[in-house]
MIKEVO-56529 format. One record per residue: x, y, z of N, C-alpha, C in turn; residue number from 1; residue in three letters. Coordinates in Angstrom, 3 decimals, m for minus. Layout:
PT        nc1        nc2        nc3       cac1       cac2       cac3        cc1        cc2        cc3     i    aa
PT          X          Y          Z          X          Y          Z          X          Y          Z   NUM   ALA
...
END
This chain:
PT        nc1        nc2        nc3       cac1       cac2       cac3        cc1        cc2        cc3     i    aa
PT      0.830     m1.191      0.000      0.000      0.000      0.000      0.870      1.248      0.000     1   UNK
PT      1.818      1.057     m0.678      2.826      2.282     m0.859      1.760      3.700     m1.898     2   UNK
PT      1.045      3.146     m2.544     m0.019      4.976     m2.889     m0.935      4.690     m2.016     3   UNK
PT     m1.129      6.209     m2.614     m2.544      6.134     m1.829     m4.021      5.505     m2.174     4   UNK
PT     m3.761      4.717     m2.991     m5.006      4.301     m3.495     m6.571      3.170     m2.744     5   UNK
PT     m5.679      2.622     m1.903     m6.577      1.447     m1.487     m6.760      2.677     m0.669     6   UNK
PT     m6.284      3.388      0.517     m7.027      4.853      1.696     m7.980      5.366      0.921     7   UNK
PT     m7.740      5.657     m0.209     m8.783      6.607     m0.756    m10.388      5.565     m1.380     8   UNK
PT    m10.142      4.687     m1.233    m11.118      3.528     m1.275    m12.289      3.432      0.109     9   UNK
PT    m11.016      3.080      0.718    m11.456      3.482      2.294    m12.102      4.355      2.802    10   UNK
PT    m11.413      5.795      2.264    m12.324      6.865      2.603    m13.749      7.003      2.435    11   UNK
PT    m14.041      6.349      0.902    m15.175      6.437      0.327    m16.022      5.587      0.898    12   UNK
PT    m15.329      4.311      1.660    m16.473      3.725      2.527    m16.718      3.969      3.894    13   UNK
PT    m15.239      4.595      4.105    m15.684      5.409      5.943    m17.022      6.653      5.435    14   UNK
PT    m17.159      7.456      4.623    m17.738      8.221      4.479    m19.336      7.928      4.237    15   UNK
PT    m19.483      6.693      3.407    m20.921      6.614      3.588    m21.573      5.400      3.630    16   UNK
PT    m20.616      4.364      4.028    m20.863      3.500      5.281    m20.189      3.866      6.465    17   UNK
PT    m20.736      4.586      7.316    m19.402      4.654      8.464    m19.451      3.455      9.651    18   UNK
PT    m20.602      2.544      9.412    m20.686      1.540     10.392    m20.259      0.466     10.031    19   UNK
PT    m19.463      0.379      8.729    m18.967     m1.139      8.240    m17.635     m1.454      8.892    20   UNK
PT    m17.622     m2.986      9.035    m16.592     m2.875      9.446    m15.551     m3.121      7.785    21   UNK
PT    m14.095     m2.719      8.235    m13.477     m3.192      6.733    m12.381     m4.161      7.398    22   UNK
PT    m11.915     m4.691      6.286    m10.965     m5.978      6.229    m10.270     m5.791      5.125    23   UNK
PT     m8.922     m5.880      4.983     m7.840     m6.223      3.814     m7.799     m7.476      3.710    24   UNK
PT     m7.984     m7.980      2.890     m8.197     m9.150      2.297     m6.262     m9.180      1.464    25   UNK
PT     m6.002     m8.623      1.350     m4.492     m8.413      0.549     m4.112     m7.598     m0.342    26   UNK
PT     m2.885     m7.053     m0.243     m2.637     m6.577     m1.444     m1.547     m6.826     m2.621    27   UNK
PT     m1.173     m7.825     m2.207      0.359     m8.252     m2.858     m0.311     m9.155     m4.076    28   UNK
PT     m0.980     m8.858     m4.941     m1.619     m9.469     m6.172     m0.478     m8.993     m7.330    29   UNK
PT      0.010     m9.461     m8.110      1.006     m8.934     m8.599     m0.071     m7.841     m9.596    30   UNK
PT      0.708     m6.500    m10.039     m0.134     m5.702    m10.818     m1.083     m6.562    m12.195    31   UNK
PT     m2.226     m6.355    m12.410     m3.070     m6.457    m14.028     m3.173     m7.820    m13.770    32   UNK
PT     m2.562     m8.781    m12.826     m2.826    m10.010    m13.067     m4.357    m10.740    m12.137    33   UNK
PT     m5.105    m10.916    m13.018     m6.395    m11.152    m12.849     m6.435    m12.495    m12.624    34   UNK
PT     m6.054    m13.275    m12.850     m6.003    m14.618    m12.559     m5.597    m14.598    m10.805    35   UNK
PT     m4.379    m14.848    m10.932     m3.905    m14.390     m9.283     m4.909    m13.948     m8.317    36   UNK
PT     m5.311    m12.866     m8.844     m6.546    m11.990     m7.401     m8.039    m13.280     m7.469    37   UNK
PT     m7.848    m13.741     m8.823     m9.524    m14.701     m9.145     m9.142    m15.723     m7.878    38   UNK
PT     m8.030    m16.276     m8.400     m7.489    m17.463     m6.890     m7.778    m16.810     m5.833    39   UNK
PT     m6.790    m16.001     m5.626     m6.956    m15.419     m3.888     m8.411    m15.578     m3.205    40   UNK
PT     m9.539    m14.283     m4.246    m10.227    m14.312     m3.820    m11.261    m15.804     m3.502    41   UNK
PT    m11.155    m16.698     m4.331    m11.616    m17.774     m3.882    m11.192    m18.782     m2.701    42   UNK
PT    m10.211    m18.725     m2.562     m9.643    m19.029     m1.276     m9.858    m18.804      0.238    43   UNK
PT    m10.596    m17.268      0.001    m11.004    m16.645      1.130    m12.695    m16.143      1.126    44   UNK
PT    m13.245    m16.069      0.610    m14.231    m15.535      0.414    m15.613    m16.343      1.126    45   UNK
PT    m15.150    m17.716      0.666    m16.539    m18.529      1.449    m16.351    m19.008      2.829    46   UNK
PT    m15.442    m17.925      3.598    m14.897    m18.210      4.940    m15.555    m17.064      5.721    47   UNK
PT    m16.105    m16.700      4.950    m16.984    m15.017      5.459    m18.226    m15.183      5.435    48   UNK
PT    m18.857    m14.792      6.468    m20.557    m14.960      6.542    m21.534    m14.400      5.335    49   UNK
PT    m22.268    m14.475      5.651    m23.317    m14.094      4.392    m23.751    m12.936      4.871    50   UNK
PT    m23.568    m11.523      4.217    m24.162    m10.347      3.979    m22.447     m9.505      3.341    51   UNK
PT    m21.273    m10.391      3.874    m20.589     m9.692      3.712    m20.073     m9.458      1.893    52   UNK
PT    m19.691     m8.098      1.848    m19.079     m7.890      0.772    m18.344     m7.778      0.121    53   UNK
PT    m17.521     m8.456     m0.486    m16.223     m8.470     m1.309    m15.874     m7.742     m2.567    54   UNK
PT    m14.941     m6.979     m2.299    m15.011     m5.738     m3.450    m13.806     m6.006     m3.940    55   UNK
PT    m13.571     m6.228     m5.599    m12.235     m7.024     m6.108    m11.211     m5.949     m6.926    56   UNK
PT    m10.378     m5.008     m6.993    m10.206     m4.032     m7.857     m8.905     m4.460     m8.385    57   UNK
PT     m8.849     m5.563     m9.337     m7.740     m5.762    m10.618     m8.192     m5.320    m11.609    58   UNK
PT     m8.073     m4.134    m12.062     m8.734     m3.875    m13.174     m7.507     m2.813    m14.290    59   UNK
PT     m7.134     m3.785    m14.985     m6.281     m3.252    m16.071     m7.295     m2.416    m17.410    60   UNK
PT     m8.244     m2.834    m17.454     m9.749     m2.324    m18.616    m10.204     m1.667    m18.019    61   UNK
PT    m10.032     m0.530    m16.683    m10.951      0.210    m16.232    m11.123      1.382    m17.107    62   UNK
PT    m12.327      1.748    m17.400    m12.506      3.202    m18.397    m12.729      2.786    m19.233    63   UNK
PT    m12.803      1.649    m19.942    m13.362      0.592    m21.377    m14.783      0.253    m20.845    64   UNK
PT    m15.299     m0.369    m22.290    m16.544     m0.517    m21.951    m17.190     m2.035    m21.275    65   UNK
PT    m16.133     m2.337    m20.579    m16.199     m3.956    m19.470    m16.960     m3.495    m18.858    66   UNK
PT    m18.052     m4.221    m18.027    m18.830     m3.927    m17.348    m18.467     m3.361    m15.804    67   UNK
PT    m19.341     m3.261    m14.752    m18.459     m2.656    m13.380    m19.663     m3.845    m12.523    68   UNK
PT    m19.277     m4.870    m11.977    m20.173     m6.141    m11.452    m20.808     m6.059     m9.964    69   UNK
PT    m21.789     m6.341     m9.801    m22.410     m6.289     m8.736    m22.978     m7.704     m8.671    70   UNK
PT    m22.360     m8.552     m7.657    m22.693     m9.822     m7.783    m23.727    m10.429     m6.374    71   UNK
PT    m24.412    m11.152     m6.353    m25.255    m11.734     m5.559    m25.091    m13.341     m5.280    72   UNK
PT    m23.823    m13.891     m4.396    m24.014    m14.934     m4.714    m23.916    m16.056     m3.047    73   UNK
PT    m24.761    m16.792     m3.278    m25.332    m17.627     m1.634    m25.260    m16.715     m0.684    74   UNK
PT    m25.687    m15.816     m0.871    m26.061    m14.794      0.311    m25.076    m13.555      0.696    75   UNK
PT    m23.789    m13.973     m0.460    m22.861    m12.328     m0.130    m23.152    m11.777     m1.407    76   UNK
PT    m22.071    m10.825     m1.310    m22.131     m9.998     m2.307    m20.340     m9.769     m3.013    77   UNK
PT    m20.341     m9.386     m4.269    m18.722     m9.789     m4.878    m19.160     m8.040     m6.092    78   UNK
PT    m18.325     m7.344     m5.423    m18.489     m6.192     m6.656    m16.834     m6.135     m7.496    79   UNK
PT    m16.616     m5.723     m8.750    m15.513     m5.782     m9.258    m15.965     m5.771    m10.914    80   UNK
PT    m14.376     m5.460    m11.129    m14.953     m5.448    m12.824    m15.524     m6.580    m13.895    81   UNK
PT    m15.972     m7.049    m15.110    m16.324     m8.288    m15.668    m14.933     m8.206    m16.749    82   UNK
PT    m14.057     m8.893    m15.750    m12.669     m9.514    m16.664    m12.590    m10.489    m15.988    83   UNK
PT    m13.416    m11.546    m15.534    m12.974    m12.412    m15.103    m12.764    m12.634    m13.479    84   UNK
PT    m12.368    m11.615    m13.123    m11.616    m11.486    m11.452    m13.037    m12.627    m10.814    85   UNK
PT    m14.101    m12.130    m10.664    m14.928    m12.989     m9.762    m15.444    m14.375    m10.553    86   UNK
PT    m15.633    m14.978    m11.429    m15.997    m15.939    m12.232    m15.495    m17.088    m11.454    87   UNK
PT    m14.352    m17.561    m10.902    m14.117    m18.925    m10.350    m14.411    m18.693     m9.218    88   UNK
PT    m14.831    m17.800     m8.253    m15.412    m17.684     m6.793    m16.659    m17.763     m6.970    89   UNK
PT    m17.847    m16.681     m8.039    m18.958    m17.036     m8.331    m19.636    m17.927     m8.871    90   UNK
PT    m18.746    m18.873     m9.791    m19.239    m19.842    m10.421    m19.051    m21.324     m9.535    91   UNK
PT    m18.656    m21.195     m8.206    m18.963    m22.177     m6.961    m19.960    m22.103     m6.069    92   UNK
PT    m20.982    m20.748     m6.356    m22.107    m20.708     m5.941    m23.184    m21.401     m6.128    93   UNK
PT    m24.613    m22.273     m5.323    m25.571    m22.681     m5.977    m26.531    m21.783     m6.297    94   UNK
PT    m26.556    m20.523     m5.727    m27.405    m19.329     m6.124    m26.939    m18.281     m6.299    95   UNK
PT    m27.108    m18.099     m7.664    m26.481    m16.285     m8.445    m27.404    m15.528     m8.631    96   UNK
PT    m26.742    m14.263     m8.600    m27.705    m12.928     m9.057    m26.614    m12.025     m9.920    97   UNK
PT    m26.503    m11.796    m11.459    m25.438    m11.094    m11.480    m26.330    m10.107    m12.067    98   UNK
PT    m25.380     m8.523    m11.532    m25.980     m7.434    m12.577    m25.149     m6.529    m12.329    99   UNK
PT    m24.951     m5.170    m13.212    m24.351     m4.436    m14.202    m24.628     m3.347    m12.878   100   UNK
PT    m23.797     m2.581    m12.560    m23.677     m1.440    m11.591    m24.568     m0.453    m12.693   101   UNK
PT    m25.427      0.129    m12.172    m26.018      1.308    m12.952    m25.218      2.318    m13.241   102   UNK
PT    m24.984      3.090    m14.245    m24.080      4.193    m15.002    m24.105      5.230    m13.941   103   UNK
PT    m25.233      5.706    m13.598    m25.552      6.831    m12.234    m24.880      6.678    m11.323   104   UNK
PT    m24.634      5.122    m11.026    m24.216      4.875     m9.346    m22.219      5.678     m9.279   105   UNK
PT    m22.039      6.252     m9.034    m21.004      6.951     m8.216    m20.640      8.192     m7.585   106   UNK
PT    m19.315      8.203     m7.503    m19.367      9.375     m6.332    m20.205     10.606     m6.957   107   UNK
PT    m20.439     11.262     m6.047    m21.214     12.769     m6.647    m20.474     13.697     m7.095   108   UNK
PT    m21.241     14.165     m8.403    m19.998     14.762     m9.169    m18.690     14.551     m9.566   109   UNK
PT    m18.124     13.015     m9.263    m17.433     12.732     m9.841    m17.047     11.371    m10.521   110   UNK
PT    m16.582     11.368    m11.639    m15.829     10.080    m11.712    m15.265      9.736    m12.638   111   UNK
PT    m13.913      9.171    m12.321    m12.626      9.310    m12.730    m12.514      8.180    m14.007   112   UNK
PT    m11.827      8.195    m15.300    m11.779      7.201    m15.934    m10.858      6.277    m15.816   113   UNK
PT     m9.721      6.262    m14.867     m9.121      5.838    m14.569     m9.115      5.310    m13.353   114   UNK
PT     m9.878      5.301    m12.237    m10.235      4.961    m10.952    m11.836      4.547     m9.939   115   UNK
PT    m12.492      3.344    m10.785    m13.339      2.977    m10.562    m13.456      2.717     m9.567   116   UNK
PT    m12.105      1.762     m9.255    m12.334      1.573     m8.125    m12.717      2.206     m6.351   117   UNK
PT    m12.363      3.315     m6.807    m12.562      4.520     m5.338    m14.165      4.952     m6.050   118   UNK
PT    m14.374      5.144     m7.575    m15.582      6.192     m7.180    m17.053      5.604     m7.804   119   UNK
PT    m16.551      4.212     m8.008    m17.386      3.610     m8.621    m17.960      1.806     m7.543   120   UNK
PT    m17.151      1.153     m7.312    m17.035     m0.059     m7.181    m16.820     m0.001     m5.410   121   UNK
PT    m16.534      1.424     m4.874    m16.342      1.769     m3.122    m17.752      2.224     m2.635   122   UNK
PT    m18.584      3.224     m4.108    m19.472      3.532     m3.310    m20.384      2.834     m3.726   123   UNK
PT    m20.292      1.735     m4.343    m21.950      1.149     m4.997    m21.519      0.057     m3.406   124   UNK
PT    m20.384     m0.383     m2.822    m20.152     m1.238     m1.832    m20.597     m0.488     m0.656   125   UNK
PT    m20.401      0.522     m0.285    m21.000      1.911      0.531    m22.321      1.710      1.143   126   UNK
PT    m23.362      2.493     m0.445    m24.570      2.356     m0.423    m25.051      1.136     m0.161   127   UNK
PT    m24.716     m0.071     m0.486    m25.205     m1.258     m0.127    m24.969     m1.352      1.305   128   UNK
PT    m23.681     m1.353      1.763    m23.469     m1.611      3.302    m24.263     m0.903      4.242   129   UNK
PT    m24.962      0.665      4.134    m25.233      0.970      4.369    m26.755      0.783      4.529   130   UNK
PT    m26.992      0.027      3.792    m28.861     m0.170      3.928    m29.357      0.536      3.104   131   UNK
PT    m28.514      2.256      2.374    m29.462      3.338      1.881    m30.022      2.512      0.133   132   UNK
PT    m29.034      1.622     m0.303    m29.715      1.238     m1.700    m29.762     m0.705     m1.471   133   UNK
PT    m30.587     m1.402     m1.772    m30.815     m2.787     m1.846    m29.710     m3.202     m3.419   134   UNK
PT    m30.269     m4.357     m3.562    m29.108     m5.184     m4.436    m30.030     m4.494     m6.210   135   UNK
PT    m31.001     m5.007     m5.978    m31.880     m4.088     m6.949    m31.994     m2.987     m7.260   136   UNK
PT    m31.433     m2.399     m6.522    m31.504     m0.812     m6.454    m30.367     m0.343     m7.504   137   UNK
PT    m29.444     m1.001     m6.950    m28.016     m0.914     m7.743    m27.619     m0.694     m9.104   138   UNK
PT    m28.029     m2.407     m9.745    m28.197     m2.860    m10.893    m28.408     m2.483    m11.784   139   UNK
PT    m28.577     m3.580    m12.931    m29.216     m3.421    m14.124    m29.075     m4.905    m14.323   140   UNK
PT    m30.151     m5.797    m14.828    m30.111     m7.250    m14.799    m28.682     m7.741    m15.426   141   UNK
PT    m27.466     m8.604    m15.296    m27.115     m9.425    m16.187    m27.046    m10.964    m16.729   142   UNK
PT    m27.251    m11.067    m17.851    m27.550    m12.538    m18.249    m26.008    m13.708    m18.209   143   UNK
PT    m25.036    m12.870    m18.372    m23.562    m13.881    m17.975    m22.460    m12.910    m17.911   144   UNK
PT    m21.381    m13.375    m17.006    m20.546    m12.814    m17.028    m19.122    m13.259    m17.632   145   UNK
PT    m17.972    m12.791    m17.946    m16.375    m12.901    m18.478    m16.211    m14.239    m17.361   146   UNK
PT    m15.338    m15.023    m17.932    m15.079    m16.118    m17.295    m13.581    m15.740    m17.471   147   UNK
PT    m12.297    m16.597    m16.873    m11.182    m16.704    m17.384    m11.133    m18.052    m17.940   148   UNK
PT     m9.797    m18.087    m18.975     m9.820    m19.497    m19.095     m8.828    m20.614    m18.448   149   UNK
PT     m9.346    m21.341    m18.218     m8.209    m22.470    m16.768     m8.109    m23.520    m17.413   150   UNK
PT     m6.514    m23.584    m17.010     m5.424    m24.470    m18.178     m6.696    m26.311    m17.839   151   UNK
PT     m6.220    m26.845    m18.998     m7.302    m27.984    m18.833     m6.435    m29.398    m17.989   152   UNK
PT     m6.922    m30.147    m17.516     m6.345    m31.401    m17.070     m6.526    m32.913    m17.607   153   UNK
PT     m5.834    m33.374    m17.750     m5.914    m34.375    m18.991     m5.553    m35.727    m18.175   154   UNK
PT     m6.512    m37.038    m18.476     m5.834    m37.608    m17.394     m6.321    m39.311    m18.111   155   UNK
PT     m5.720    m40.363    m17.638     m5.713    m41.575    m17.857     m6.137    m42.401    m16.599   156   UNK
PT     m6.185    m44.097    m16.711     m6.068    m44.789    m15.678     m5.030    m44.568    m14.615   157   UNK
PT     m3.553    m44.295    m15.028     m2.260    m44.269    m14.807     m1.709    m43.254    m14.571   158   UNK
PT     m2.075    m42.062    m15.105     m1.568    m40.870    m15.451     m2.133    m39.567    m15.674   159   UNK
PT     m1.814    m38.205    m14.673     m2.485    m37.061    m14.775     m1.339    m36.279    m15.557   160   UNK
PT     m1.997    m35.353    m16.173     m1.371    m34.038    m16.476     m1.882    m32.790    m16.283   161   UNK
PT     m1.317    m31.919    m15.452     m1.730    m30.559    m15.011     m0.940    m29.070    m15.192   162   UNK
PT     m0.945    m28.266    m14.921      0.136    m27.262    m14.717      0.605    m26.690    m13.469   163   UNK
PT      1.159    m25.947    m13.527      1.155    m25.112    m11.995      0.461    m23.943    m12.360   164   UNK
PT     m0.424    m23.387    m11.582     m1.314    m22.367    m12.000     m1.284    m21.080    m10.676   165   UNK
PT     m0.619    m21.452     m9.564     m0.580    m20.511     m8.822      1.140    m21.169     m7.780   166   UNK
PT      2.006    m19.392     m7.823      2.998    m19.757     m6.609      2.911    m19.026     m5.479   167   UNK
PT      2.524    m19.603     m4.665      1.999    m18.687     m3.134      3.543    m18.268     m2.751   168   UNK
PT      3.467    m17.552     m1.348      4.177    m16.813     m0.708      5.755    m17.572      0.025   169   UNK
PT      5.051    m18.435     m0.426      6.043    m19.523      0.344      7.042    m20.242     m0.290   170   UNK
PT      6.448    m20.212     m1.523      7.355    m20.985     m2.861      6.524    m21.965     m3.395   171   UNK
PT      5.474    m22.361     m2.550      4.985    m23.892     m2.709      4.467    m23.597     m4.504   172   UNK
PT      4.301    m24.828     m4.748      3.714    m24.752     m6.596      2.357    m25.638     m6.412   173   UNK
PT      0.874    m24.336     m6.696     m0.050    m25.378     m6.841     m0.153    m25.349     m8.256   174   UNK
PT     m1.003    m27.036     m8.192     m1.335    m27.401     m9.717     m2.691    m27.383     m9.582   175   UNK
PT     m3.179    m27.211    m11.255     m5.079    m27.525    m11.380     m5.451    m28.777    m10.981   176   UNK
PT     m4.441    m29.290    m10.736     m4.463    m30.625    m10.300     m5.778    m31.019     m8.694   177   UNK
PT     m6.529    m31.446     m9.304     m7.857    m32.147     m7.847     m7.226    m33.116     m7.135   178   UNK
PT     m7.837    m32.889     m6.117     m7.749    m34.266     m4.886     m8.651    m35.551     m5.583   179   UNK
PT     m9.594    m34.702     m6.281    m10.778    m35.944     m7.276     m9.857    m36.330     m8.293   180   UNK
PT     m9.140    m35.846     m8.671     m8.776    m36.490    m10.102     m7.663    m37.375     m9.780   181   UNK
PT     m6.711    m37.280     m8.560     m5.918    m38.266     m7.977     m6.550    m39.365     m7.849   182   UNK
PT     m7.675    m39.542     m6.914     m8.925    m40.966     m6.579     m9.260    m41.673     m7.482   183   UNK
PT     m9.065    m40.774     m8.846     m9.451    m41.774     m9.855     m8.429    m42.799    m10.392   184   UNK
PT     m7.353    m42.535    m10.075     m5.769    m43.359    m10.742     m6.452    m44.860     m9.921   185   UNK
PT     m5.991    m45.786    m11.013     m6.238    m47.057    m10.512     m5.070    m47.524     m9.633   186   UNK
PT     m4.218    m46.826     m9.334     m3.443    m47.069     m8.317     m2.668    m46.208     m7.726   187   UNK
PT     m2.058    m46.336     m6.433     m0.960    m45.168     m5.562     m0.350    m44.040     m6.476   188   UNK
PT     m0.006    m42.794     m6.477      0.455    m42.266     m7.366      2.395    m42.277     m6.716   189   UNK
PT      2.917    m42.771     m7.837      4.169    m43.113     m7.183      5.226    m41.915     m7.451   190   UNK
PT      4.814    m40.807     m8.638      5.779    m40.149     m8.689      5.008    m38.808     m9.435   191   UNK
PT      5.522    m37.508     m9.477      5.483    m36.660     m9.941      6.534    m35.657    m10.502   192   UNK
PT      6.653    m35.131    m11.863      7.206    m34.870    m12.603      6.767    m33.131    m12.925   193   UNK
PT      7.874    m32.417    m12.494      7.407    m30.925    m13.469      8.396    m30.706    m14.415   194   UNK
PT      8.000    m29.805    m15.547      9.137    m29.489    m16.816     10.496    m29.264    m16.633   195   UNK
PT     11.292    m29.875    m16.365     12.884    m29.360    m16.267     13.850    m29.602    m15.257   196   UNK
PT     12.420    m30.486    m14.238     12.963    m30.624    m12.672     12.924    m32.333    m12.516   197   UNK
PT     13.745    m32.841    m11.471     13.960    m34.439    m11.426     12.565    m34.524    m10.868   198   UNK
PT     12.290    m35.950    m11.533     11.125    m36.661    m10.614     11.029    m36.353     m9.202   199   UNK
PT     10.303    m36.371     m8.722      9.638    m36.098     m7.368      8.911    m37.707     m6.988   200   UNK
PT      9.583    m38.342     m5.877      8.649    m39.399     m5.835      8.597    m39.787     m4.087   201   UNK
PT      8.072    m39.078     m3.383      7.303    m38.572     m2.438      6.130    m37.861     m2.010   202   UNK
PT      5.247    m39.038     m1.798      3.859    m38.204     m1.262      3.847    m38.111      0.194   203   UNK
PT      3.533    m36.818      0.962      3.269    m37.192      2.113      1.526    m36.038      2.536   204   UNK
PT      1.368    m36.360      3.839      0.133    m35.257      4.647      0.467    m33.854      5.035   205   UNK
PT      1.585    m33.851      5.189      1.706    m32.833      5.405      3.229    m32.572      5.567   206   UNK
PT      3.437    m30.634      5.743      4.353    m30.411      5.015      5.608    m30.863      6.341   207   UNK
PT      5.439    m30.928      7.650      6.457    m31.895      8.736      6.655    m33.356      8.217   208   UNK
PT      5.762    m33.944      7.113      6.253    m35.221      7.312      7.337    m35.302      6.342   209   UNK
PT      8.432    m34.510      5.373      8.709    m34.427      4.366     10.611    m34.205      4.943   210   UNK
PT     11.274    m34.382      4.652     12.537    m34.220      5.477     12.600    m33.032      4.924   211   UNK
PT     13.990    m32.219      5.811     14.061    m30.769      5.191     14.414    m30.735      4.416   212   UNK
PT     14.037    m29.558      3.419     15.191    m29.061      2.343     14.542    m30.098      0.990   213   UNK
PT     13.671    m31.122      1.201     13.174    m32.306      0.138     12.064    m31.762     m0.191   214   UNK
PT     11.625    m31.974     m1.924     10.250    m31.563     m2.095      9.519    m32.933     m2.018   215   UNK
PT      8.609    m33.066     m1.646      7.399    m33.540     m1.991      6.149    m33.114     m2.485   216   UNK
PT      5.032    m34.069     m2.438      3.740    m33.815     m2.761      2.777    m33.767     m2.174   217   UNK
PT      1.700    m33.237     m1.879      0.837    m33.447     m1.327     m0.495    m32.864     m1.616   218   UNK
PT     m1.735    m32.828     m0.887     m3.200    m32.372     m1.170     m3.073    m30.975     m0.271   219   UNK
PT     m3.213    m30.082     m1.100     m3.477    m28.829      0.537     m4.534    m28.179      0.672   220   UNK
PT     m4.471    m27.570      1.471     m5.820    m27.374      2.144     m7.592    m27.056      1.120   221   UNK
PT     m6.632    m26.524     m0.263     m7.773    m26.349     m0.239     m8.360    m27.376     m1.909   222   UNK
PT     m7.376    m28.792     m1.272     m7.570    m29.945     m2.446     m7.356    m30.057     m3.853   223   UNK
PT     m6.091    m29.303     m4.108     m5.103    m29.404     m5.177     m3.653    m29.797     m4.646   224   UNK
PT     m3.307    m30.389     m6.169     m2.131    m31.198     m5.733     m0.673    m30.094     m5.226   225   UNK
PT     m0.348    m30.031     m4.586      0.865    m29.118     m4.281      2.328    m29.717     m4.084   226   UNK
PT      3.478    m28.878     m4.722      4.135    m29.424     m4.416      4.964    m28.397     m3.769   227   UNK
PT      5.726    m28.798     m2.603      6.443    m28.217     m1.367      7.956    m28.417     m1.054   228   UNK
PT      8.474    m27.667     m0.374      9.938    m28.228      0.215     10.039    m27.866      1.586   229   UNK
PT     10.232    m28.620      2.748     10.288    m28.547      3.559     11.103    m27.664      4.112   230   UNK
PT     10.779    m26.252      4.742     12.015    m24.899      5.007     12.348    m24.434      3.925   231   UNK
PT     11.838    m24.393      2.335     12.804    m23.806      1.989     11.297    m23.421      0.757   232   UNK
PT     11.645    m23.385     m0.506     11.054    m22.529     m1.802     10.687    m23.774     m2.780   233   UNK
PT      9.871    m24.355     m3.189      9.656    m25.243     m4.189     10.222    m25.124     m5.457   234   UNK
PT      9.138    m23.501     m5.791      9.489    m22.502     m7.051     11.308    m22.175     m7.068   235   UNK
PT     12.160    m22.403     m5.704     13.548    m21.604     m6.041     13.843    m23.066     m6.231   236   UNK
PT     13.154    m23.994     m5.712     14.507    m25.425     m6.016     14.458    m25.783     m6.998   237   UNK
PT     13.014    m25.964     m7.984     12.938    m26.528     m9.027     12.899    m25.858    m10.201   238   UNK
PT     13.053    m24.510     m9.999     12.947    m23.463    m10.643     11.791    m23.334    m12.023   239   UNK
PT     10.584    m23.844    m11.411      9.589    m23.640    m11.823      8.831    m22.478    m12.154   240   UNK
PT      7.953    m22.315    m12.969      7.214    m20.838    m13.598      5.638    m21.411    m13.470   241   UNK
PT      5.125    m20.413    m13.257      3.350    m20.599    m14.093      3.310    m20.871    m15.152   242   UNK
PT      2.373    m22.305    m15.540      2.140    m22.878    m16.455      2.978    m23.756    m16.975   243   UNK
PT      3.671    m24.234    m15.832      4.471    m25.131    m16.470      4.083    m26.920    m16.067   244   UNK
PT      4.384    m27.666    m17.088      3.723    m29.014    m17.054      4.089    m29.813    m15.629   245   UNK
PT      2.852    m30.417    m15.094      3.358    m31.392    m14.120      2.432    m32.715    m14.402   246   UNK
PT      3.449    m33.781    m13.978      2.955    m35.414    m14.728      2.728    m35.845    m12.850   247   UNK
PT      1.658    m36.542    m13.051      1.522    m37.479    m11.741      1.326    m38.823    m12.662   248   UNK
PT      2.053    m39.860    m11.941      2.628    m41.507    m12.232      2.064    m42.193    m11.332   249   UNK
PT      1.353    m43.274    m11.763      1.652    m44.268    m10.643      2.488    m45.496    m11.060   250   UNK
END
């Protein structure tokens, strides 16, 4: 939070919600990358009660004619632009409501083409928190929203293929890889393979059962295949990238 930008977000919801409470959810999303914040936010989002609101601002298309989202989904609410950012958090919902922020809705007298997020996407989150406008109020109906597209997984009796699609903070490398799509191998998975790096042929539960400094494999928390090094960087040992191939063997 080196600008001032997320405060001035803030401001706009101290000012006309002043009874909400707020939460940083994060900010270390690397810049424009929409994928990244789509993960995050799914990770965290269905850990929050129902009324609360999640407001997503990756928006490299702000001031284009992408939509500005007001989402309704199992009982919260997800505002942000339609590039995708909310699509893999909303599309785990069993009940949606999506619709189009009304053109009217922002700050008074102003708004910036370059900064939706403070005067557009803070106060339509505002007015809602506040009680003064309902979810209807907001809107404008929509019939679908921007999806991203997620690398595919390809798989046999014997054999998965996945990528790494996210590197957390830690080094660890997750893959699109399911805890379901492991169950299906007709047998133990004995080894795993990423592009450029030696076989890996250690599964364990968790990341103490793994000796130090060794990668292994495992399911994490939130049931993709991960792969780890005990104390140290996955991504620095194996010197792995996003999108790069990983083979599970049995």
């Amino acid at each position: 939070m080196r600008d001032g930008y997320v405060a001035a977000m803030k401001g706009v919801l101290a000012t006309y919600a002043p009874g909400a409470i707020l939460m940083d959810a994060g900010h270390g999303i690397p810049p424009q990358n929409v994928f990244a914040a789509s993960w995050a936010l799914c990770q965290y989002a269905w850990y929050f009660p129902e009324g609360t609101i999640h407001q997503v601002v990756v928006d490299p298309g702000v001031g284009t004619r992408r939509h500005a989202l007001l989402v309704m989904a199992d009982g919260r609410f997800f505002i942000g632009p339609d590039n995708g950012v909310l699509a893999m958090t909303v599309g785990r919902a069993e009940h949606r409501k999506l619709g189009v922020i009304k053109p009217e809705i922002h700050l008074p007298d102003h708004l910036s083409h370059t900064f939706h997020g403070r005067d557009v996407f803070s106060y339509a989150a505002a007015l809602l928190a506040s009680g003064t406008y309902g979810f209807d109020d907001l809107v404008n109906p929509l019939e679908s929203m921007v999806s991203l597209p997620v690398p595919p997984v390809s798989q046999t009796s014997v054999s998965i293929s996945g990528s790494i699609i996210h590197i957390d903070g830690f080094g660890n490398l997750i893959t699109n890889i399911r805890e379901y799509d492991v169950q299906h191998l007709t047998g133990t998975p004995r080894e795993i393979a990423v592009t450029g790096s030696p076989v890996i042929q250690r599964w364990v539960s968790t990341y103490g059962d793994m000796p130090e400094g060794e990668l292994a494999a495992l399911i994490n928390s939130s049931g993709h295949v991960e792969i780890a090094c005990n104390g140290s960087s996955a991504a620095r040992k194996t010197r792995a990238t996003l999108g790069c191939v990983v083979e599970i063997r049995v």
